[in-house]
C-alpha positions in Angstrom: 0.0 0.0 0.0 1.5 3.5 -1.0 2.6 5.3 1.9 0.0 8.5 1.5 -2.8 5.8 1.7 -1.5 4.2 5.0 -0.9 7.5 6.5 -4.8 8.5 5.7 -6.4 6.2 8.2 -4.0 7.2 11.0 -4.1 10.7 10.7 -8.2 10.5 11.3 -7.4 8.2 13.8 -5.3 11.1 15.7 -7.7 13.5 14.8 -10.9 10.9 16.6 -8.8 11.1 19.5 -7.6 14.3 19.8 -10.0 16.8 19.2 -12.6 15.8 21.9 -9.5 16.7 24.1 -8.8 19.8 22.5 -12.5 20.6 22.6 -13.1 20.4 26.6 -9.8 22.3 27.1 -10.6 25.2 25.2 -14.8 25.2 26.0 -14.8 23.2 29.6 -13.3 26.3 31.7 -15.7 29.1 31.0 -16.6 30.0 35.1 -17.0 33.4 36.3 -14.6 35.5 38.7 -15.8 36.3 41.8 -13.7 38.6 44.2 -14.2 38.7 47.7 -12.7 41.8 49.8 -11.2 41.4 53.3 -11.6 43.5 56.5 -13.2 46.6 56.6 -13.7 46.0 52.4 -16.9 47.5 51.4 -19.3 47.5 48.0 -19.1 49.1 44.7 -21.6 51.3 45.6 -19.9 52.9 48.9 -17.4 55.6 49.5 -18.7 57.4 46.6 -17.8 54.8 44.4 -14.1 54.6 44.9 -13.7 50.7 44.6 -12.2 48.0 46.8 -10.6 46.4 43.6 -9.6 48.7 41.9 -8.8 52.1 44.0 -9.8 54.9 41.7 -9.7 52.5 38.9 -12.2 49.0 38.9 -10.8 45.6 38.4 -14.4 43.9 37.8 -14.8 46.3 35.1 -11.6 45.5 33.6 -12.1 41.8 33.5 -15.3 42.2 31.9 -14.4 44.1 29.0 -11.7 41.6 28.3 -14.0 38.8 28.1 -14.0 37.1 31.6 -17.3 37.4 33.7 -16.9 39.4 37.0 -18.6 39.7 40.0 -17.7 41.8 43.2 -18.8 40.4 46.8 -19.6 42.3 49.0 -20.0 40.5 52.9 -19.8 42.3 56.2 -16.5 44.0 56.8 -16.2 42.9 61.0 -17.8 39.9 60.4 -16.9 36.3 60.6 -15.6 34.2 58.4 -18.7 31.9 58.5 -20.8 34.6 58.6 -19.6 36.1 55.8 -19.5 32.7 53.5 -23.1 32.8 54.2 -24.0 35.9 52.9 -21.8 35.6 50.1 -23.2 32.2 49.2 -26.9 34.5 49.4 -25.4 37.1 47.4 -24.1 35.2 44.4 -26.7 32.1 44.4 -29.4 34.8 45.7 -31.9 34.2 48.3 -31.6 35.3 52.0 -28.8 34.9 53.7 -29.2 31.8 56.5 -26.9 32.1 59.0 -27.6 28.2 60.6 -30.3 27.4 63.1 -27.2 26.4 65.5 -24.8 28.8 64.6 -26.9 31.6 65.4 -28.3 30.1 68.7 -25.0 29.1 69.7 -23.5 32.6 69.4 -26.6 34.6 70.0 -27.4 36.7 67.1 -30.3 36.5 64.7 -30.3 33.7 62.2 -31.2 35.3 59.1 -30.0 38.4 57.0 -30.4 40.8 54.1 -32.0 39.2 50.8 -30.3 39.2 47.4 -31.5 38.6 43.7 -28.7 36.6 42.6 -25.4 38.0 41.1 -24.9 34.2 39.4 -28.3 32.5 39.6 -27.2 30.1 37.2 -24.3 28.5 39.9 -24.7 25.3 40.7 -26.9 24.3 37.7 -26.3 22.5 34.6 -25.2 24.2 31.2 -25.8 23.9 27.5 -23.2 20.9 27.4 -24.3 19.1 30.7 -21.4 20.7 32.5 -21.6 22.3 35.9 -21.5 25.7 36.2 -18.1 26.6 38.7 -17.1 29.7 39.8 -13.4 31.1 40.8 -13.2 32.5 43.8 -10.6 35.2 44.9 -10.2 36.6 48.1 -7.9 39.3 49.8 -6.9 39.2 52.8 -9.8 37.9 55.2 -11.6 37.4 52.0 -9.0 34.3 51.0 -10.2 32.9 54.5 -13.8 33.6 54.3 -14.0 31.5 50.7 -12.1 29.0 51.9 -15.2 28.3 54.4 -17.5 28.8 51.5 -15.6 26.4 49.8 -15.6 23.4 52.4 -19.1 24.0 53.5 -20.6 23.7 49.9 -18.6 20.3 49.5 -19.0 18.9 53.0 -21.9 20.9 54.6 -22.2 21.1 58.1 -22.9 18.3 60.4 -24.3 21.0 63.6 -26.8 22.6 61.2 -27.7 19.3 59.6 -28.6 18.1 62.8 -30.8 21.3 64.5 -32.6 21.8 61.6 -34.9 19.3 59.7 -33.9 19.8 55.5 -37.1 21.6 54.4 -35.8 24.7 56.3 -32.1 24.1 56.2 -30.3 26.5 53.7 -28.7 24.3 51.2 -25.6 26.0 51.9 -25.1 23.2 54.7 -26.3 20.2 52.7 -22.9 19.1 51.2 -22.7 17.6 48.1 -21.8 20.7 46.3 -18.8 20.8 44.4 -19.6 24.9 42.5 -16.2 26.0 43.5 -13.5 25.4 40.6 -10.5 27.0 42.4 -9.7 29.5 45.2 -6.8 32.2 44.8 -6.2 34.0 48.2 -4.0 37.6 48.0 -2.0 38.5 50.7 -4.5 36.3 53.4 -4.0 35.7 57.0 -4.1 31.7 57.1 -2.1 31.7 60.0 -3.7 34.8 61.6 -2.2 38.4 61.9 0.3 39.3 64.2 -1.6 42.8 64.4 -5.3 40.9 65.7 -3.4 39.5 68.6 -5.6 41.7 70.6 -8.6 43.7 70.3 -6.5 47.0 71.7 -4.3 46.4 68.1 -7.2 45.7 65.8 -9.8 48.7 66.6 -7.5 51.3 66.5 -6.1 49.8 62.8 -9.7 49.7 62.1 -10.2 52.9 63.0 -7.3 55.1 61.6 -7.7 53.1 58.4 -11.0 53.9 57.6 -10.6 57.4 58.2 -7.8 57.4 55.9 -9.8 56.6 53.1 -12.1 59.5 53.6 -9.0 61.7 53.3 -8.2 59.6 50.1 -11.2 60.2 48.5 -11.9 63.4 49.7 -15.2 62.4 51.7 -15.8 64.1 55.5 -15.0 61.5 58.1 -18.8 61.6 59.5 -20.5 62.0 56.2 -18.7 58.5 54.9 -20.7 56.3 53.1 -19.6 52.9 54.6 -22.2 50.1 56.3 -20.7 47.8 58.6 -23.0 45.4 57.5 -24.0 44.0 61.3 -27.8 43.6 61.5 -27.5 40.4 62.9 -26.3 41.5 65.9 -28.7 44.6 65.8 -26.4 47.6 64.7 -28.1 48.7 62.4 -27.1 52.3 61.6 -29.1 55.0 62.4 -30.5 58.0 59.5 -29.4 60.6 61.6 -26.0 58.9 63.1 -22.6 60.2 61.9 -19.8 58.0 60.5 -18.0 58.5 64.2 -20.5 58.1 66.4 -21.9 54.6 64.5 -18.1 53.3 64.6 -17.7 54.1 68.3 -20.8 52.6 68.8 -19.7 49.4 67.0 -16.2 49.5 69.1 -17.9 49.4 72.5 -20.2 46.8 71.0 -20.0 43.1 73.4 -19.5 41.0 69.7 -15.4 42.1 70.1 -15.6 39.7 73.1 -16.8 36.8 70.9 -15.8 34.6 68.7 -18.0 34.8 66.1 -16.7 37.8 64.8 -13.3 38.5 62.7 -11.1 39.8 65.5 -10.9 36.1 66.9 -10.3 34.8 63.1 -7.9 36.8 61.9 -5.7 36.2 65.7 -3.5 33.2 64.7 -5.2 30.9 67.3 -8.2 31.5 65.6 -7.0 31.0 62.3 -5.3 27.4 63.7 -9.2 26.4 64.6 -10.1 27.7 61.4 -7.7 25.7 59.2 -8.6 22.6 61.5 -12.3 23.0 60.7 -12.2 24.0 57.0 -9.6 21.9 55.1 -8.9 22.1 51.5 -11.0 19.8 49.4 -9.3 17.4 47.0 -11.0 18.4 43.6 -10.0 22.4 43.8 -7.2 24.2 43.1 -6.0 26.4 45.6 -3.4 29.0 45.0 -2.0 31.8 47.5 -0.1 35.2 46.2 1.8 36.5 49.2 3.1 40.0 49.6 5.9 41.7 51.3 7.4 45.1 52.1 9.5 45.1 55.1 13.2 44.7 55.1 15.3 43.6 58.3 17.2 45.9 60.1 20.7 45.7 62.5 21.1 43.3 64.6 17.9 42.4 66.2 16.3 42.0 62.9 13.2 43.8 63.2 11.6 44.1 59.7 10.9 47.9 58.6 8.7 49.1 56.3 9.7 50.1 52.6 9.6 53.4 51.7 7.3 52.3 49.1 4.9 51.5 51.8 2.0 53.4 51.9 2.4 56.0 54.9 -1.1 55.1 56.5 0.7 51.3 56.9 4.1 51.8 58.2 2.9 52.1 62.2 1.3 48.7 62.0 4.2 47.3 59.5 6.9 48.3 62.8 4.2 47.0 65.3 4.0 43.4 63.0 8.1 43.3 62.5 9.4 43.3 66.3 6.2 41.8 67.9 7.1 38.1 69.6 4.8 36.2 71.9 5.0 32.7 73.8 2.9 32.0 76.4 1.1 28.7 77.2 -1.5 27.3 75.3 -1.2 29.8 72.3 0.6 30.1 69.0 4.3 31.2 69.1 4.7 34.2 67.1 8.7 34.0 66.6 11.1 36.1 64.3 9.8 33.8 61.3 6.9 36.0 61.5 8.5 39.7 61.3 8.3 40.2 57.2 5.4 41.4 56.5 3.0 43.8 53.9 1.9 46.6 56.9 -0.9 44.2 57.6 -0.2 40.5 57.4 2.9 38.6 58.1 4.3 37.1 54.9 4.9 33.4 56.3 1.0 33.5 57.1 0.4 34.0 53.4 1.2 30.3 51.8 -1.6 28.5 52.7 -2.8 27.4 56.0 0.3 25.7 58.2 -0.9 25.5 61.7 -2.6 22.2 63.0 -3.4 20.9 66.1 -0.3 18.8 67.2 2.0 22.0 67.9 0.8 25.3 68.5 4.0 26.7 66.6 2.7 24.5 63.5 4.7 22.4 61.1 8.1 23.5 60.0 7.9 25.2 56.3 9.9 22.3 54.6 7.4 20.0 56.7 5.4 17.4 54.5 2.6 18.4 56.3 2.2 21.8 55.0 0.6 21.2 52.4 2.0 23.9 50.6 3.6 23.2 47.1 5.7 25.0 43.9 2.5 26.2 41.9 4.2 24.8 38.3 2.0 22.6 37.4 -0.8 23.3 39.7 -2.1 20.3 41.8 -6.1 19.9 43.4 -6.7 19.5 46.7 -2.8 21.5 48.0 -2.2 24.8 48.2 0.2 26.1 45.0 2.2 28.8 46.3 2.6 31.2 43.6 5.3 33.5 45.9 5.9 36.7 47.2 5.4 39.7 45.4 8.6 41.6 46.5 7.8 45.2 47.6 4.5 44.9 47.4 2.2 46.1 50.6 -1.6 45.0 51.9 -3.6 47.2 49.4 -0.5 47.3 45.6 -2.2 43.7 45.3 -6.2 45.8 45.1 -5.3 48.6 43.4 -5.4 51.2 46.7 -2.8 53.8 46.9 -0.3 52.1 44.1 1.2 53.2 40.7 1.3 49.4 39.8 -0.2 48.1 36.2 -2.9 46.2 38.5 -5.1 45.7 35.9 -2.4 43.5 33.5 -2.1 42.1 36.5 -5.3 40.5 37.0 -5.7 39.7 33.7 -3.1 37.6 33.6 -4.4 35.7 36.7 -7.8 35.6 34.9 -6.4 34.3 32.3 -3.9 31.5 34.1 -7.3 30.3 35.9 -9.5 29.9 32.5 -6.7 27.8 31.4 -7.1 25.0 34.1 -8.5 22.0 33.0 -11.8 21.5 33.6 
């Protein structure tokens, strides 16, 4: 047989084979973006429209004219992490937000919230081609924590909840059995905790000098700022008449500070260790973590200082983060390891989540049980660490207060997470 006339038969073969391949790589990663802000983050319509992602620019916006859907969550900015997974899971699936029959009793606040038409209706269902319809999720800072609970509860539901609360009334938020998530990317997140919400005397005064910082940035009177605190289900409800300062004082004196259900315990690095214990990553999503430094040590004791590309409104809390040590019983050890950080977070708490249950210092960083791994080629079900962005502080990586090309930069992630297999 003449060569040409063997090859024929092959080369269809090869094509038989290859192009269904070809086709679910190029058409089976279509899911939406969904960004999540951290503490204190608030919505696209506050602060006079000066954007969490995005600064005086707007990263959603960005994305969508480049052809990736985007949505922008927007959860309670004091709130905790499971509290703010279910009113993100309300927000994009719409509905109201169910905070749990048991979780609300057990921590004494009301169990339902605000209502929401959907921003992505469609989640969760079946498409065109039979596929399930994913969705990325990235988070900054407490954000990267709260949709890592998001994440875990979808797939494995909650056993408490399932239990109070008989299925007709039970959100399906704590059903299980929901693998929507296709990957998580955390920016610059506190998986081991925060040096700076070791105590409530750090946080609230952080809290406080950094939100009236951004009404000097955008040029907005302190008590005239447009910002909701998004706490109705522990009744602070903001009044018509109430100024900016007088609502945020009232919130500081507020009893939820002395609970854990709120994200001063969560973002502490013993909270975080029960966090990571509780919500584990599941096996069939990728996970990947950007962390972010600007410090640089200095004489002999080490003590990281800030960068003077720092933004100014960082470097107090930067110093406080880079000398602050603490062992005492029964607690995490906060050593030297944890000095470098972005003004905010401590860069070895960016990774992934390290801390377990055996030793309350957690695993060494060359420990197999980190669970932390080079992000070339990303893996399911580990964290891929995609580094440390050298010089670059808490808010570079959103956009706030930087001269960075932020936008090429999230396109480039957008496009490095359409290109995961399906």
């Amino acid at each position: 047989m003449p060569l040409p006339n063997l090859l024929r038969p092959l080369i269809l073969l090869l094509l038989l084979i290859v192009a269904p391949l070809a086709g679910a790589g190029n058409d089976g990663n279509r899911y939406p973006l969904a960004l999540v802000h951290g503490f204190m983050g608030w919505g696209r319509d506050e602060l006079l429209g000066f954007k969490y992602w995005g600064g005086f620019g707007d990263v959603q916006e960005t994305l969508n004219r480049n052809g990736y859907r985007a949505y922008t969550g927007v959860v309670g900015p004091f709130a905790s992490n499971w509290d703010r997974a279910c009113e993100l899971y309300a927000q994009l699936k719409g509905g109201t937000v169910d905070y749990g029959q048991a979780h609300a009793a057990a921590h004494g606040h009301a169990r339902y919230g605000r209502t929401f038409p959907g921003l992505y209706p469609d989640w969760g269902t079946l498409d065109e081609r039979g596929q399930l319809r994913k969705v990325h999720l990235i988070g900054h800072s407490q954000g990267g924590q709260t949709v890592r609970v998001l994440t875990t509860l979808l797939e494995q539901g909650d056993p408490a909840e399932i239990a109070a609360t008989p299925t007709a009334e039970r959100s399906s938020l704590f059903g299980g059995g929901q693998p929507w998530v296709h990957s998580v990317t955390t920016l610059a997140t506190p998986h081991d905790g925060t040096s700076l919400a070791t105590g409530i005397d750090q946080l609230l005064p952080f809290a406080r000098a950094t939100l009236l910082g951004l009404a000097a940035i955008t040029g907005i009177q302190p008590d005239q700022l447009p910002y909701d605190f998004k706490l109705e289900q522990w009744g602070l409800r903001r009044a018509p008449d109430e100024s900016f300062t007088a609502y945020l004082s009232r919130v500081e004196r507020s009893p939820i500070w002395r609970s854990r259900d709120i994200s001063a315990w969560d973002l502490s690095p013993d909270g975080a260790q029960e966090l990571n214990r509780r919500f584990p990553a599941q096996p069939d999503v990728y996970y990947f973590s950007w962390a972010a430094a600007a410090t640089t040590p200095f004489g002999p004791s080490g003590h990281q200082l800030p960068l003077p590309t720092m933004l100014p409104q960082l470097w107090g809390t930067a110093l406080f983060i880079g000398a602050y040590r603490r062992d005492e019983p029964g607690r995490v050890v906060i050593d030297a390891t944890w000095w470098e950080n972005d003004g905010v977070v401590n860069t070895r708490s960016m990774a992934g989540p390290t801390l377990d249950t055996r030793s309350m210092a957690g695993p060494t960083l060359d420990s197999p049980d980190r669970k932390v791994v080079p992000a070339s080629p990303p893996q399911p079900g580990v964290w891929n660490d995609r580094g440390v962005l050298a010089g670059w502080d808490h808010l570079d990586i959103v956009g706030i207060g930087t001269i960075r090309d932020i936008n090429g930069w999230y396109l480039r992630l957008a496009k490095s997470l359409a290109e995961l297999p399906p």
